[in-house]
C-alpha positions as CSV (number, residue, x, y, z in Angstrom):
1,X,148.8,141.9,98.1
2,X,148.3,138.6,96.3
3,X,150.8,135.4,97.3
4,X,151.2,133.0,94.6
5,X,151.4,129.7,96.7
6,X,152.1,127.6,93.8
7,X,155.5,127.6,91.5
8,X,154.4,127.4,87.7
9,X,155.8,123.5,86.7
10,X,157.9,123.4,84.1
11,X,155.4,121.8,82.0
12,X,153.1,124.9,81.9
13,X,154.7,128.0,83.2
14,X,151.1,129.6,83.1
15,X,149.5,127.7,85.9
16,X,149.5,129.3,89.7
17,X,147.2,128.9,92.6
18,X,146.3,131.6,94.5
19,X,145.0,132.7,97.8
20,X,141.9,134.5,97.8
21,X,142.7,137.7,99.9
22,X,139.8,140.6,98.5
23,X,136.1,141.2,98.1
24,X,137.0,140.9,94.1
25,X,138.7,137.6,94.6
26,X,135.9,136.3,96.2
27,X,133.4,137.2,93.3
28,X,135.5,135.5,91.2
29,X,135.6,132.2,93.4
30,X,131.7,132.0,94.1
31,X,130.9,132.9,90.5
32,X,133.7,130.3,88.5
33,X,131.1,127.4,88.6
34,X,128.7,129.6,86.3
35,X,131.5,129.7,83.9
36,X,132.3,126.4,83.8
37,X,128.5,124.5,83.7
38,X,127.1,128.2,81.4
39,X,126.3,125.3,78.7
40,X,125.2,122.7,81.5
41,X,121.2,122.2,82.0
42,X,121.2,120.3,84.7
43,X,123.3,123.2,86.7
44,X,121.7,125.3,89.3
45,X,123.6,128.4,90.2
46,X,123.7,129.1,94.2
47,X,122.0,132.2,95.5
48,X,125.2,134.7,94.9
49,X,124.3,136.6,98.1
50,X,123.8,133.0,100.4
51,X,127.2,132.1,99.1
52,X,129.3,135.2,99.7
53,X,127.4,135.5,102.9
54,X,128.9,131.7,103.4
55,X,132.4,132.3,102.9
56,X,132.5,135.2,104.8
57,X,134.2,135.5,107.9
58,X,132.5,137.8,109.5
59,X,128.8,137.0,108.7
60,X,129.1,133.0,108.7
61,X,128.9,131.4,112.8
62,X,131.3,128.5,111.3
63,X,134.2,131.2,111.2
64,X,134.1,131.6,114.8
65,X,135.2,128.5,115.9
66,X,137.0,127.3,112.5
67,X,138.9,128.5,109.7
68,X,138.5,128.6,106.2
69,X,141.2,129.7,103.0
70,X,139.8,129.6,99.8
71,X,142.1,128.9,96.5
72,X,141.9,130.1,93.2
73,X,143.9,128.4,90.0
74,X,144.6,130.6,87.2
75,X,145.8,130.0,83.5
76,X,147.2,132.9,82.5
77,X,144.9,135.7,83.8
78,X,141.6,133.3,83.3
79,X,140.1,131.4,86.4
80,X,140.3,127.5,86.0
81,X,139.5,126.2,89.6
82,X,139.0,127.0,92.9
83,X,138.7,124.8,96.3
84,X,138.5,125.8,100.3
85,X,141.0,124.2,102.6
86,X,139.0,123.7,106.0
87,X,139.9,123.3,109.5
88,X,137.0,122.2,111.0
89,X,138.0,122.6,115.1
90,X,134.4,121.7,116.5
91,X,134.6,118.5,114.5
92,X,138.4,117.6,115.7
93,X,137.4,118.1,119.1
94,X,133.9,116.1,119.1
95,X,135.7,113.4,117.1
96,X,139.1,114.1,119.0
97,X,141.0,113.6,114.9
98,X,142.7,116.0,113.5
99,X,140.8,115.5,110.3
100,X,141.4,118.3,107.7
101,X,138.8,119.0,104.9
102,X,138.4,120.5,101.1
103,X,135.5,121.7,99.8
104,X,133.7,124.0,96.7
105,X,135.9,122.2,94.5
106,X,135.6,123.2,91.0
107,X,138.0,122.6,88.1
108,X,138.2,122.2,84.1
109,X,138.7,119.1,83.1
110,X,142.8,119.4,83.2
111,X,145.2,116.9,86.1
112,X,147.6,119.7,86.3
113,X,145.1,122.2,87.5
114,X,143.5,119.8,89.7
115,X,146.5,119.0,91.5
116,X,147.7,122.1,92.2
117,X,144.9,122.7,94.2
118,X,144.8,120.1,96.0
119,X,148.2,120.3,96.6
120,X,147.3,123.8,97.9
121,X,144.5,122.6,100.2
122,X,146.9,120.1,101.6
123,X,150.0,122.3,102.2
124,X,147.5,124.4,104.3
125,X,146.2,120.9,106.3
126,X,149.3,120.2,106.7
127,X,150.9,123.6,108.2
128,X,147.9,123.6,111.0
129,X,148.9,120.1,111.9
130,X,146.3,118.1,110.2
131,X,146.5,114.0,109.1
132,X,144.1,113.6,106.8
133,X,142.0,115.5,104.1
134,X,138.6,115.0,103.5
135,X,135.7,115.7,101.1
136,X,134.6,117.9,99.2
137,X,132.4,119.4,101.9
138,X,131.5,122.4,102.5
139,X,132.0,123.0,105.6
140,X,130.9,119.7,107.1
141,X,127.9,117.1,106.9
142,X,125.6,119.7,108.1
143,X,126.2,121.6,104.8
144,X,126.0,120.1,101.4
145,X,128.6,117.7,100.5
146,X,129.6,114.5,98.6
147,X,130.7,114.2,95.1
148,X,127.9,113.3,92.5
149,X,129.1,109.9,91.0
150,X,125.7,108.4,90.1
151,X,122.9,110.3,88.7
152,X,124.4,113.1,86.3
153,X,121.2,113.2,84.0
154,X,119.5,115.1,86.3
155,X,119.1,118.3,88.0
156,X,119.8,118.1,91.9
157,X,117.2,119.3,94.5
158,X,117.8,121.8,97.0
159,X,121.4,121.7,99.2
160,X,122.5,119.0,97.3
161,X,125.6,118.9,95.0
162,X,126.5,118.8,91.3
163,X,130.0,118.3,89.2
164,X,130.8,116.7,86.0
165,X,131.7,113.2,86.0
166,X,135.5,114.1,84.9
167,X,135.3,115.0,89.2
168,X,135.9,111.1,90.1
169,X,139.1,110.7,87.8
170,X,140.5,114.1,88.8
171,X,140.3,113.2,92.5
172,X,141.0,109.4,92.4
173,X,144.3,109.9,90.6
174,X,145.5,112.2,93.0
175,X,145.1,109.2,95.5
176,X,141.9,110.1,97.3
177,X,139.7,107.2,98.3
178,X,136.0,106.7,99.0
179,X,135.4,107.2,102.6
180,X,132.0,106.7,102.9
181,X,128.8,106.8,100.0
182,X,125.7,108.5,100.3
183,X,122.7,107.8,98.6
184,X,119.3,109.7,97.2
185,X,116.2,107.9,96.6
186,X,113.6,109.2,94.4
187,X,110.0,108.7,95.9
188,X,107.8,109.1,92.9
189,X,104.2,110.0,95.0
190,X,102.0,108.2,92.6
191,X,104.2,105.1,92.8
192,X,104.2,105.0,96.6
193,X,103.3,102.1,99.1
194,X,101.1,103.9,101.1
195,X,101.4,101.4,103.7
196,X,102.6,104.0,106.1
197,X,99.6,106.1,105.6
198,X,97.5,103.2,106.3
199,X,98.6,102.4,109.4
200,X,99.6,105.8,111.0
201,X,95.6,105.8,112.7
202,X,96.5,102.7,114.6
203,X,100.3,103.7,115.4
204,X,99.0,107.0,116.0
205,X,96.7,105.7,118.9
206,X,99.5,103.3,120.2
207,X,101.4,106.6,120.6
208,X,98.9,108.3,122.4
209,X,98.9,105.9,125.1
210,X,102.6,107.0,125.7
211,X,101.7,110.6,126.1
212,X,103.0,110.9,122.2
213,X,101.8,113.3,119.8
214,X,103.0,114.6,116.3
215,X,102.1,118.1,115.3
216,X,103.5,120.4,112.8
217,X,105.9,123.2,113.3
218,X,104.5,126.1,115.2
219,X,105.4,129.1,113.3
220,X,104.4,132.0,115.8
221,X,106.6,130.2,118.5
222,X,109.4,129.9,115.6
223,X,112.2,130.4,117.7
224,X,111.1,128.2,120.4
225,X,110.4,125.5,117.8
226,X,114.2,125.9,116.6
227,X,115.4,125.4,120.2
228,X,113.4,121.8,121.1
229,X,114.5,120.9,117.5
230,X,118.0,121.9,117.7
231,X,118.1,119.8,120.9
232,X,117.1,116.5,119.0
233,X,119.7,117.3,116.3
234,X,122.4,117.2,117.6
235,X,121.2,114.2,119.8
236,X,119.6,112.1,116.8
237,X,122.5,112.3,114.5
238,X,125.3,112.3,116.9
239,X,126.3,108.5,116.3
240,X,126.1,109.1,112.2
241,X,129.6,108.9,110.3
242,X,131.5,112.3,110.4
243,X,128.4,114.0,112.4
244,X,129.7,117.3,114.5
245,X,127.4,119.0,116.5
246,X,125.9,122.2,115.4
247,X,126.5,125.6,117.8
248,X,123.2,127.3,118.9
249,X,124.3,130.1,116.2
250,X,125.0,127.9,113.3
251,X,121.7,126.5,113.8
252,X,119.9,129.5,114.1
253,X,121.2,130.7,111.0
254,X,120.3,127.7,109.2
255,X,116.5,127.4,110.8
256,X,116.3,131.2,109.5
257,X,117.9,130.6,106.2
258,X,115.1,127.8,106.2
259,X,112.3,130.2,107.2
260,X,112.1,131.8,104.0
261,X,111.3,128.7,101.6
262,X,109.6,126.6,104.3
263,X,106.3,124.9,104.2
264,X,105.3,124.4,107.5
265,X,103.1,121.5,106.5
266,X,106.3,119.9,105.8
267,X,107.8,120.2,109.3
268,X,106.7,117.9,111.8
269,X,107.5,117.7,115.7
270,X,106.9,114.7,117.8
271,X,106.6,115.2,121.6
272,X,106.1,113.6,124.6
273,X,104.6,116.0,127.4
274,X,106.3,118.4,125.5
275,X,109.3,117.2,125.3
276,X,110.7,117.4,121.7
277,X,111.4,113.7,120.9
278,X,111.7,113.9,117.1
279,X,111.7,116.0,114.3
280,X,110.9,115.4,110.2
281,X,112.1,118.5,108.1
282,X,110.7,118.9,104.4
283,X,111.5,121.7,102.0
284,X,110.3,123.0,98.4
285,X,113.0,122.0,96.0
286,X,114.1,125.4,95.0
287,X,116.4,124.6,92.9
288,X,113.6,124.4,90.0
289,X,113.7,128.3,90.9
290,X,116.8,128.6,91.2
291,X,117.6,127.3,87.8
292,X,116.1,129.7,86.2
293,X,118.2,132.3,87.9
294,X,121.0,133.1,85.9
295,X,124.6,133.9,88.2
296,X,122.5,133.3,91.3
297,X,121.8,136.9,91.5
298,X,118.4,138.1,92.8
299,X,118.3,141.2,91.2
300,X,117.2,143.0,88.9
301,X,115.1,140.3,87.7
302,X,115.9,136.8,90.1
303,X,113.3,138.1,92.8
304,X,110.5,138.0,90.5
305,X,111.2,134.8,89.0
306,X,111.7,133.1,92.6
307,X,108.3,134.8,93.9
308,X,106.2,134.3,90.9
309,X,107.9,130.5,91.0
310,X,107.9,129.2,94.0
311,X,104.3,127.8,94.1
312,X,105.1,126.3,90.7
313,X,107.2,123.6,92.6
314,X,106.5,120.3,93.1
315,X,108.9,118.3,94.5
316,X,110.0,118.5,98.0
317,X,113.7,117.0,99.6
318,X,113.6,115.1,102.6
319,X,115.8,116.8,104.5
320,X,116.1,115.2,108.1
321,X,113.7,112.6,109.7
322,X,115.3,111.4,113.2
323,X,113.9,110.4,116.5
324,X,116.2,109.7,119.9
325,X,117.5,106.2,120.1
326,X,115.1,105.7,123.1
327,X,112.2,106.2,121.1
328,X,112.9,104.5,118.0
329,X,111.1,101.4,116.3
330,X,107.5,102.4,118.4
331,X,106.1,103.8,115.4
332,X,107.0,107.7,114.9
333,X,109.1,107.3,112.0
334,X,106.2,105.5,110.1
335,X,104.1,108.3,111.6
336,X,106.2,110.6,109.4
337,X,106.2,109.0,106.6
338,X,102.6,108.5,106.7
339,X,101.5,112.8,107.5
340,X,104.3,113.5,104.6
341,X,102.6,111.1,102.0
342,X,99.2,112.6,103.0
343,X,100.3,116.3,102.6
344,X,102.3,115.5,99.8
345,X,99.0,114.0,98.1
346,X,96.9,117.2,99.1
347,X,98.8,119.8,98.2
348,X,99.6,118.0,94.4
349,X,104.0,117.4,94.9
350,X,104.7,114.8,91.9
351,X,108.2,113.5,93.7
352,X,110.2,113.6,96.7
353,X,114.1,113.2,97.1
354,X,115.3,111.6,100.5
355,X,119.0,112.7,100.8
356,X,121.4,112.1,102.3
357,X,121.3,108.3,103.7
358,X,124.8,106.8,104.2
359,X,124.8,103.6,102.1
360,X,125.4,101.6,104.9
361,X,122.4,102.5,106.9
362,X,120.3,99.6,106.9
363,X,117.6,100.8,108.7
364,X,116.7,103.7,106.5
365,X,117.3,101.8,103.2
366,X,115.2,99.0,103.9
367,X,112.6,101.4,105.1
368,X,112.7,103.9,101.6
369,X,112.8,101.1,99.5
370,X,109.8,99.2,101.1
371,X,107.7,102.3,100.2
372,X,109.2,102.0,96.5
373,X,111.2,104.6,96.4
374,X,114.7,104.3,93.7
375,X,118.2,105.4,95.0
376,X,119.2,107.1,91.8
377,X,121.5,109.3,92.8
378,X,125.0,108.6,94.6
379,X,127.3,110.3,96.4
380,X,131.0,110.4,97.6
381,X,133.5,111.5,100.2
382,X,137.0,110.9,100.0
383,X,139.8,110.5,102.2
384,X,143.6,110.5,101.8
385,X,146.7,110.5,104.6
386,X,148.4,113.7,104.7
């Protein structure tokens, strides 16, 4: 049975939001966006089977401490929106909040529609006791999120986010404000200060003489590798704005979702007596794949185009680069850099993307733009009191 959440307004009679309660629903939700960018060329379609495996309950680890509804808006019979109303628990109790989020938000340009889901999400916060609403993210920072607001002529890379720029007046006139901004820099490899490079045999050396090493990713000992870096995850990020700590499963799932696309060049571990102490994760950008992919669906012809694609690409995303605060500023990070601009030269990628850096992180900034690398893409998260 269907529940209409939402009374049509008197303005348009046509308008309801809906909960999505079905298998068919769900289609409906993951493929909207495809709809809506179809005349887009900048818009990737997700991996239909990733998403529905996503939103899931009973595949997905984040369902078994959280929950999830997801909203559909319809005009008449024809599918105008959708957004998830999210109740993170892990991050309420890490952050002891009682933050509620939104996420895969998608709409036509149109207030009315917009609202009504929103007003959905929030009706939802609000019945599990929630303050605030947050977002779009899907489900938290360790999963993409942000609002594109700079840098629409582009494609994005790989787990990064897309939307028209009609988003930022749909959501800021419903009252949401910027929480926090993220940023992606470009780092053209031709263009780069190879500083870094240079110096990583001296800092390399200096290392040594602490018992410090850096070595990529052992792939035979994969799921040991995922358990040292898992460790440094959740202790590197843990002081980063809306950071939650990922479970053993939800990590898991994401090292073996990463698995498949990985370059193990582009995974590096640093160690002391073999102790992970710091981790630096590159991967392909898919997404020049993935684009060519129409719907998201893999077959009958999506598996060819991603195999006979993927050694086509050429640009990598800098996914995470942290060390533990003890170990910072003697040299590793510039160690990273410098193995990452050597492979990236060897192996021929024209450009990387480092994403997501919070706008306010100093340290990071400074660093990416001494190498020359352009923040041309920005994000945001929003907040509003519920």
């Amino acid at each position: 049975m269907i529940e209409t959440l939402e009374k049509p307004t008197r303005s348009d009679t046509s308008l309801r939001i809906q909960r999505v309660t079905s298998k068919k629903e769900l289609q409906l939700f993951i493929d909207f966006p495809h709809e809506l960018y179809r005349y887009d060329d900048n818009y990737v379609p997700e991996l239909f089977i990733a998403q529905r495996d996503m939103l899931s309950w009973n595949k997905h680890p984040f369902h078994e401490h959280s929950v999830v509804q997801l909203f559909l808006a319809y005009r008449h019979d024809t599918v105008v929106g959708r957004i998830a109303a999210i109740n993170n628990n892990n991050h309420n109790t890490f952050n002891n909040a009682l933050d509620g989020f939104f996420g895969f938000y998608d709409c036509i340009n149109d207030k009315d529609v917009s609202d009504a889901l929103l007003n959905a999400a929030t009706s939802w916060l609000k019945g599990h006791g929630l303050k605030t609403i947050i977002g779009p993210v899907n489900f938290s920072t360790n999963e993409t999120c942000g609002l594109l607001i700079e840098g629409f002529d582009t494609a994005p890379v790989i787990m990064m986010t897309y939307n028209r720029p009609y988003y930022i007046d749909l959501l800021e006139s419903a009252g949401l404000r910027e929480k926090v901004t993220l940023l992606a820099w470009k780092i053209t490899v031709n263009a780069l200060d190879d500083k870094p490079y240079r110096l990583m045999p001296m800092l390399k050396e200096r290392l040594a003489k602490r018992d410090i090493t850096i070595r990529r990713v052992n792939m035979k000992k994969y799921k040991e590798e995922v358990k040292k870096i898992h460790e440094v995850y959740n202790n590197a990020w843990n002081e980063n704005l809306g950071f939650v700590p990922m479970t053993e499963k939800e990590f898991d799932y994401l090292a073996n979702d990463m698995k498949l696309i990985m370059d193990p060049d582009f995974c590096l571990v640093a160690e002391q007596n073999g102790k992970a102490i710091g981790f630096a994760l590159c991967i392909p950008d898919m997404n020049q794949v993935f684009i060519k992919i129409k719907r998201g669906r893999l077959l009958p012809s999506g598996i060819f185009k991603l195999l006979f694609n993927r050694k086509k690409v050429k640009a990598v995303r800098v996914i995470a680069l942290g060390v533990l605060e003890p170990y910072r500023k003697m040299g590793i990070e510039a160690c990273f850099y410098g193995e990452l601009i050597q492979r990236s030269w060897q192996k021929g990628i024209e450009f990387a993307e480092a994403s997501w850096i919070l706008e306010h992180n100093d340290l990071m900034n400074k660093a990416l733009k001494h190498i020359n690398a352009d923040p041309y893409k920005r994000y945001r998260i929003y907040e509003k009191s519920l």
